[in-house]
C-alpha positions in Angstrom: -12.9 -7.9 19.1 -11.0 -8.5 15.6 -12.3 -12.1 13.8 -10.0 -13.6 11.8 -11.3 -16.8 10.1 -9.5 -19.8 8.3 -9.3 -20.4 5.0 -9.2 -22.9 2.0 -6.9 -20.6 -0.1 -6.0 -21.4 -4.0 -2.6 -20.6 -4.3 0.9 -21.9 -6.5 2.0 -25.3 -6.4 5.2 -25.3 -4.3 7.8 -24.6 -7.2 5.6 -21.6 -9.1 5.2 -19.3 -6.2 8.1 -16.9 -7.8 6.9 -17.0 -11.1 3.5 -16.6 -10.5 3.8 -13.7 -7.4 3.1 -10.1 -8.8 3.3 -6.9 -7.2 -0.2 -4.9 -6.3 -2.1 -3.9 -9.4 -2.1 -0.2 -8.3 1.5 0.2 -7.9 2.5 0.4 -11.6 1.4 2.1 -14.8 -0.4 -0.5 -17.4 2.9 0.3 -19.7 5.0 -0.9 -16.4 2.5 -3.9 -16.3 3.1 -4.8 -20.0 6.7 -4.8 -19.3 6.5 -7.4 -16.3 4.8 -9.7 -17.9 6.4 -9.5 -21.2 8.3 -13.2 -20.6 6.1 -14.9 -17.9 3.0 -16.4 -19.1 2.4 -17.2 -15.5 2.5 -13.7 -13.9 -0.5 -12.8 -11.7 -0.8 -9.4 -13.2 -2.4 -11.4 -16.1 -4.9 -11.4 -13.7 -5.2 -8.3 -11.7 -4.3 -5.9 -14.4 -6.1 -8.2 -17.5 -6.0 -5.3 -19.5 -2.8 -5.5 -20.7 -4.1 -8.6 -22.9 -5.6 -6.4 -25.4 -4.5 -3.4 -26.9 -4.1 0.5 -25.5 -8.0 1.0 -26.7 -9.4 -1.6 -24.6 -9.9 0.9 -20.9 -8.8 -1.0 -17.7 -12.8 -1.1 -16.9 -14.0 -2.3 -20.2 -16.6 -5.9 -19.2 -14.2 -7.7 -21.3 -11.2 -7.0 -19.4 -12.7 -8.5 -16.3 -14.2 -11.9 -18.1 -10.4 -12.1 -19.1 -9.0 -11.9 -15.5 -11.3 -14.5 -14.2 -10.6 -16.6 -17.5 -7.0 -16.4 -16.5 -7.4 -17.3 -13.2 -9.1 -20.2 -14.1 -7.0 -21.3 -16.4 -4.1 -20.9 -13.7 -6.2 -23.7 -12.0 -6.8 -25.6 -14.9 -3.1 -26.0 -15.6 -2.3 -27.0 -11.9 -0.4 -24.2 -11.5 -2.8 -22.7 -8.6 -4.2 -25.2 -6.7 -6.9 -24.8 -3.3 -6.1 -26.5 -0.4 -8.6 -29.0 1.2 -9.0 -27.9 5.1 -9.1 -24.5 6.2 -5.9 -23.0 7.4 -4.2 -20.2 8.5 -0.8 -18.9 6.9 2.3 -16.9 7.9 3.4 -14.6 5.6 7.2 -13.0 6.3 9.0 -10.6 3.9 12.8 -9.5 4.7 14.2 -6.4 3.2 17.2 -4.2 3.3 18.3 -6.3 6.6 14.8 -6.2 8.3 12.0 -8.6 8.3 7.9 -8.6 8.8 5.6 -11.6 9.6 1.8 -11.3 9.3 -1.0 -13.8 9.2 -2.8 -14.2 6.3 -6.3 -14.6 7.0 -9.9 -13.7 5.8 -11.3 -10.8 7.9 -15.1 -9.9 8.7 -16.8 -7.1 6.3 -19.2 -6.4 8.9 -16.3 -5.6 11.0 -15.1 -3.6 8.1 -18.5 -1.7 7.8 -18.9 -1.3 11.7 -15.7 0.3 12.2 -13.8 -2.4 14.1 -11.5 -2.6 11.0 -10.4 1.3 10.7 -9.4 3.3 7.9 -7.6 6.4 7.2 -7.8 7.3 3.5 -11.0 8.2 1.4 -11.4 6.3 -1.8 -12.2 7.2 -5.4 -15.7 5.7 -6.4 -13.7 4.9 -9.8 -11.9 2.9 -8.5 -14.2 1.2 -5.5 -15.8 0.0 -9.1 -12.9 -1.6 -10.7 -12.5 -3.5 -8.1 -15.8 -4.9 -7.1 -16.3 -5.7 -10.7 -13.4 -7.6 -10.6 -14.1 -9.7 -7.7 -17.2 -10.6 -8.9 -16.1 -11.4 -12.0 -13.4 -13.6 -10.5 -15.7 -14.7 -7.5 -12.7 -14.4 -5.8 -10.6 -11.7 -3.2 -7.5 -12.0 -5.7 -5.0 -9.1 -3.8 -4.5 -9.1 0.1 -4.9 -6.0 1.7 -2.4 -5.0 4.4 -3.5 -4.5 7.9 -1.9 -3.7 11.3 -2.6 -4.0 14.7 -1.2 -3.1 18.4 1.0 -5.7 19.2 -0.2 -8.4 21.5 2.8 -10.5 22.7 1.1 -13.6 23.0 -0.3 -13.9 19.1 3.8 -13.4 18.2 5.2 -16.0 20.5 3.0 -18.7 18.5 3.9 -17.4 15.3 7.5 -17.5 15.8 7.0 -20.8 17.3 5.3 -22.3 14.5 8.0 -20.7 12.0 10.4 -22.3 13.7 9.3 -25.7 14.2 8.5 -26.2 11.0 9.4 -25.5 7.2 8.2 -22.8 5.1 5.7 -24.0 1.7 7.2 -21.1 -0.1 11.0 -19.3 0.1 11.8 -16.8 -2.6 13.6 -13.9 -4.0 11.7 -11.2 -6.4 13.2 -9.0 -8.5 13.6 -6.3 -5.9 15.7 -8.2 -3.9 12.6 -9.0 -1.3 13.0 -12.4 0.8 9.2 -14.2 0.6 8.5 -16.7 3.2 5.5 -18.5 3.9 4.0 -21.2 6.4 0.9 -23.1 6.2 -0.7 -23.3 9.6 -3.0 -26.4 9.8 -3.4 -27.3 13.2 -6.7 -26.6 14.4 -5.7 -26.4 18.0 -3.4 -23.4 16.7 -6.0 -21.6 14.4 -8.0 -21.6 17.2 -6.0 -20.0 20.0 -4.8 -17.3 17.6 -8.2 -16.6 16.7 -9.0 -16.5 20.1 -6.1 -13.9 20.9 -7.7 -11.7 18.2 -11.0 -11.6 19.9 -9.1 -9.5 22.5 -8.1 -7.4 19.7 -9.9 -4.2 20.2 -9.4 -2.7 16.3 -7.7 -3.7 12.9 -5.8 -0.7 10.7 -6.1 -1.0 7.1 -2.4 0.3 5.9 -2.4 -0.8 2.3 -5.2 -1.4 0.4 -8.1 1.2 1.1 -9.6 0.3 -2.5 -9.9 -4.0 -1.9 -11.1 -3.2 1.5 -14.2 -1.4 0.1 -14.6 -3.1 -3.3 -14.8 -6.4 -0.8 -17.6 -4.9 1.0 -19.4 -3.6 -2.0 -19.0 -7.2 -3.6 -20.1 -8.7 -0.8 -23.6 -6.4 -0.3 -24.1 -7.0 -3.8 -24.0 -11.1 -3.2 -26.3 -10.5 -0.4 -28.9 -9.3 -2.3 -29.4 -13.3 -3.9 -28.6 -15.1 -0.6 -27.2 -14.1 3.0 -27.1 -16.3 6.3 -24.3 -14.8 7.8 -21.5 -17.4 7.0 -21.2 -17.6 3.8 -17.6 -16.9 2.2 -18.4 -13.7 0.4 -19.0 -12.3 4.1 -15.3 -12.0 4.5 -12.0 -10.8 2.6 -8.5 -11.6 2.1 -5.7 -9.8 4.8 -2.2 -9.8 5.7 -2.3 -8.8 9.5 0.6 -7.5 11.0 2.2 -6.4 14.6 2.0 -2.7 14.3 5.6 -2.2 15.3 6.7 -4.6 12.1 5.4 -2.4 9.2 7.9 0.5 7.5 6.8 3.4 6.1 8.7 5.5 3.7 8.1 8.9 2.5 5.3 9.7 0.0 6.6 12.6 -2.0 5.0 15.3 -4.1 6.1 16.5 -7.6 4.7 19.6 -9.5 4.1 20.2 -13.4 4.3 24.7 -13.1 4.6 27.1 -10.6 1.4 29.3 -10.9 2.5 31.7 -12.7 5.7 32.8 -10.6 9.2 32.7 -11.8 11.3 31.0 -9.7 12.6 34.0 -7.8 8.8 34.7 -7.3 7.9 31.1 -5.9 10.9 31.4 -3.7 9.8 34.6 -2.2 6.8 33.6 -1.7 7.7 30.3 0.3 10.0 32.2 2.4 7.3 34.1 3.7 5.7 30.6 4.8 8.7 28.8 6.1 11.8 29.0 7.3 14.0 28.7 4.0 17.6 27.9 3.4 19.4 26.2 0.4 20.5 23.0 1.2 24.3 22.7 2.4 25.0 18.6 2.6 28.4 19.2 4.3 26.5 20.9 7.3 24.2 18.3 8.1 22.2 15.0 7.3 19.3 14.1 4.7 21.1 11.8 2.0 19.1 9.0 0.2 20.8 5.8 0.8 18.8 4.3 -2.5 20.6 7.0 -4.5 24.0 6.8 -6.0 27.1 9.1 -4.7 26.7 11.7 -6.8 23.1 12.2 -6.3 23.5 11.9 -2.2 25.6 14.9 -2.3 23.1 16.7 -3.0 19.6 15.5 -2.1 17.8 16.8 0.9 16.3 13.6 3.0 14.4 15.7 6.1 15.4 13.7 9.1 12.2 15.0 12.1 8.9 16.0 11.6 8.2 19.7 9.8 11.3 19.5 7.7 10.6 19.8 3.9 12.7 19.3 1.0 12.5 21.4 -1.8 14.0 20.9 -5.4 13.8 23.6 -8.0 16.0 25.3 -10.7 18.6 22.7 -9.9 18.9 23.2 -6.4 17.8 21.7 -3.0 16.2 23.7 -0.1 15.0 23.1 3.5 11.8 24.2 4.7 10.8 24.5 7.9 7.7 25.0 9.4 7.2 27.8 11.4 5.5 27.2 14.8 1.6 28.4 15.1 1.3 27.5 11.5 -0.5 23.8 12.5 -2.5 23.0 14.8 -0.6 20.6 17.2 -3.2 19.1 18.8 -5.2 18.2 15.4 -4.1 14.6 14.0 -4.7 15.9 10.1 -3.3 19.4 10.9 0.1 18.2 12.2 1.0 16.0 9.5 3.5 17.7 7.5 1.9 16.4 4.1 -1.0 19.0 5.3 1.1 21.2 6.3 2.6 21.3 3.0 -0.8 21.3 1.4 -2.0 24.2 3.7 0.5 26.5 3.4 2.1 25.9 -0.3 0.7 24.2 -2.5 -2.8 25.7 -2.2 -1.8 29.5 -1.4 0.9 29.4 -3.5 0.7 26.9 -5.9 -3.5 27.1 -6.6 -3.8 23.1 -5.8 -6.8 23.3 -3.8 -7.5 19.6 -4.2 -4.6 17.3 -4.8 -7.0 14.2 -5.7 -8.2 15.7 -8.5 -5.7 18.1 -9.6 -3.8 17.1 -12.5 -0.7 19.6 -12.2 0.7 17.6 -9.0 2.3 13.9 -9.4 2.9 11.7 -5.8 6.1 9.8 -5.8 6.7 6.3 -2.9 10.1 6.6 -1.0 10.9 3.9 -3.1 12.3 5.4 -5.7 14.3 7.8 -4.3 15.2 11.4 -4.0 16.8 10.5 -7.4 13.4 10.3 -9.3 12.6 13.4 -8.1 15.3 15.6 -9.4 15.0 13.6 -12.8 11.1 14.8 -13.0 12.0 17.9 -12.3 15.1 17.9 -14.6 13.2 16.3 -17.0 10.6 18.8 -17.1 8.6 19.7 -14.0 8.8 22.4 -11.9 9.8 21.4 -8.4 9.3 18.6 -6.5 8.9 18.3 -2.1 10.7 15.7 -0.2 8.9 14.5 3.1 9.3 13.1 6.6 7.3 9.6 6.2 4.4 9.2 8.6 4.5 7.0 11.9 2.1 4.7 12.3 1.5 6.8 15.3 0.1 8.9 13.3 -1.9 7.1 11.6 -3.4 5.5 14.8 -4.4 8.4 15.9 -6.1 9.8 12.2 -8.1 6.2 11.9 -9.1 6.9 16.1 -10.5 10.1 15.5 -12.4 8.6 12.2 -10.8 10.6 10.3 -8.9 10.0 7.1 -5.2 11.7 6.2 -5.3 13.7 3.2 -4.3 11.8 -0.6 -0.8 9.5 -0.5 0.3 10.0 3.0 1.6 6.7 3.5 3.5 4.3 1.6 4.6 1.1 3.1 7.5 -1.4 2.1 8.2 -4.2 1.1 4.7 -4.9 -0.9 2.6 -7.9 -0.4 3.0 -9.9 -3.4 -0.3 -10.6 -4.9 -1.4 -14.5 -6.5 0.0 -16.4 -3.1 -3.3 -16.6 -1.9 -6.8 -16.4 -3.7 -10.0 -16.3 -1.5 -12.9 -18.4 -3.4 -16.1 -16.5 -2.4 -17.6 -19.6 -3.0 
């Protein structure tokens, strides 16, 4: 079973939702943070990224940085900006993009659950950065970002959320920046909250997607609070999730950028990779693989790989296709069939010396967002070559987070992003 549980959420007065919605804190660099906040006072980054209050010698982990994000939340209350509502409610969240849309329900989810295994993962996390976190939300005494999670569609729990959309009006409707539709619904009848909940007891697992670092900075918080007091029902025993259909969710390619080549010239590293793969430079006239996000010019060229074991490669000003010889992986392995490990496995640690791309600081990742574009200007710019990839299904990933495994570092990234600072779960 999957419990979802109501909540009193604090979130923006009807006509400050777009000025006060922030992307995730982990998706930007602090100088990208600075910039987005530069003319809005109200941003929530003020709160999830606090650091960018105080100068470049102030670390994003310094005590003072996390008084500062729970003194700006509370001063988002103060102002009547943020305001919690009075009865316990449930809440649709849709985003549209690029023609297609997404609803989840926003709810607060067990940590139990979370720490039994009911709620799956399929990434490790940095203790780093489990820290930041659970300092913040203690700090705050709040779950300030949702974390995404998925589930195998159940028919039933969609035909009463596109009911209720449809019979009546969304609280918030909103453009960002990015172009991003954000539409949300208060659900507040009880007779509602409880059949959905009761369609999620039949729910045999939740799949975290986004969010890997909340999810266990929630649970560390909430062992933590335990230690003073713990019956079972208190608020702190649950955290803040968007849960969606699995079969809603888009997930674009996570791609890999390198600062040297080992060593090798470039005639050397090519040599070397066609031993490994199945190598040909990149003819766009003979074939697919553009990047609609790119411009003409840059289409032209840029290899997009369209099926699973097809690899992009960019170096010395030139695209290639790799593709992966058979026997190489392990089809029935869920890790060893994943082209980012096949990648890792048979390049970028024989070839290239990255035996651990976590803590290795000559590779960069770069999200699908950006484009095959970014990649050539890193590598333009500087770098040494740069690997396009086929994005993961969320087959996939099912079948990683059933085995209890995890995939290896920035397999996934998913789009659109939940915005963070519509919802705020008090711990109480």
């Amino acid at each position: 079973m999957a419990i979802i549980k109501a909540f009193k959420a604090i979130r923006p007065v009807k006509d400050m939702a777009g000025k006060v919605a922030a992307l995730p804190y982990d998706v930007m660099s602090r100088e990208e943070a600075e910039a987005m906040v530069q003319d809005n006072s109200l941003s929530f980054l003020r709160v999830d990224r606090a650091e960018i209050e105080f100068g470049h010698n102030v670390a994003f982990n310094n005590s003072m940085v996390y008084k500062k994000a729970a003194e700006n939340l509370r001063s988002l209350i103060d102002q009547g900006i943020l305001a919690q509502d009075r009865a316990e409610c449930l809440y649709i969240y849709r985003l549209e993009a690029r023609g297609k849309s997404q609803a989840g329900l926003v709810a607060c989810l067990s940590v139990d659950e979370y720490l039994e295994g009911v709620i799956k993962k399929h990434e490790n996390t940095r203790p780093d950065k489990e820290l930041d976190r659970t300092n913040h939300i203690l700090e705050c005494n709040a779950n300030t970002g949702p974390i995404l999670l998925f589930y195998r569609e159940q028919k039933e729990i969609q035909i009463i959320m596109d009911g209720w959309m449809k019979e009546n009006c969304p609280v918030y409707d909103f453009t960002s920046e990015d172009g991003v539709v954000h539409r949300i619904w208060v659900i507040d009848k009880q007779e509602t909250i409880d059949k959905l909940a009761g369609l999620f007891d039949r729910v045999d697992s939740l799949y975290i997607a986004d969010g890997h670092h909340r999810c266990a900075a929630a649970a560390r918080a909430c062992l933590e609070k335990r230690k003073s007091a713990y019956r079972g029902d208190e608020e702190f025993n649950f955290f803040l999730g968007v849960v969606f259909p699995h079969n809603r969710l888009n997930i674009l390619d996570y791609n890999r950028v390198v600062n040297d080549l080992n060593g090798l010239s470039q005639e050397e590293f090519i040599q070397k990779v066609s031993k490994r793969f199945e190598l040909s430079p990149w003819e766009p006239n003979k074939g697919t693989g553009t990047a609609s996000e790119m411009s003409p010019a840059e289409e032209v060229k840029a290899y997009r790989p369209q099926q699973r074991h097809n690899i992009g490669m960019y170096v010395g000003n030139k695209w290639y296709r790799l593709k992966a010889i058979p026997g190489t992986w392990d089809a029935d392995d869920p890790i060893e069939c994943l082209d980012v490990s096949i990648l890792q496995k048979q390049l970028l640690e024989p070839v290239l010396g990255i035996k651990d791309p976590r803590t290795d600081g000559r590779i960069e990742f770069v999200g699908g967002i950006r484009g095959l574009g970014q990649l050539e200007k890193m590598v333009n710019g500087g770098k040494s070559a740069a690997f396009s990839l086929y994005p993961t299904s969320i087959q996939e990933l099912i079948d990683v987070a059933d085995a209890g495994r995890v995939m290896p570092p920035k397999s996934t990234w998913f789009e659109p992003k939940l915005r963070s600072g519509l919802f705020i779960h008090d711990l109480g």
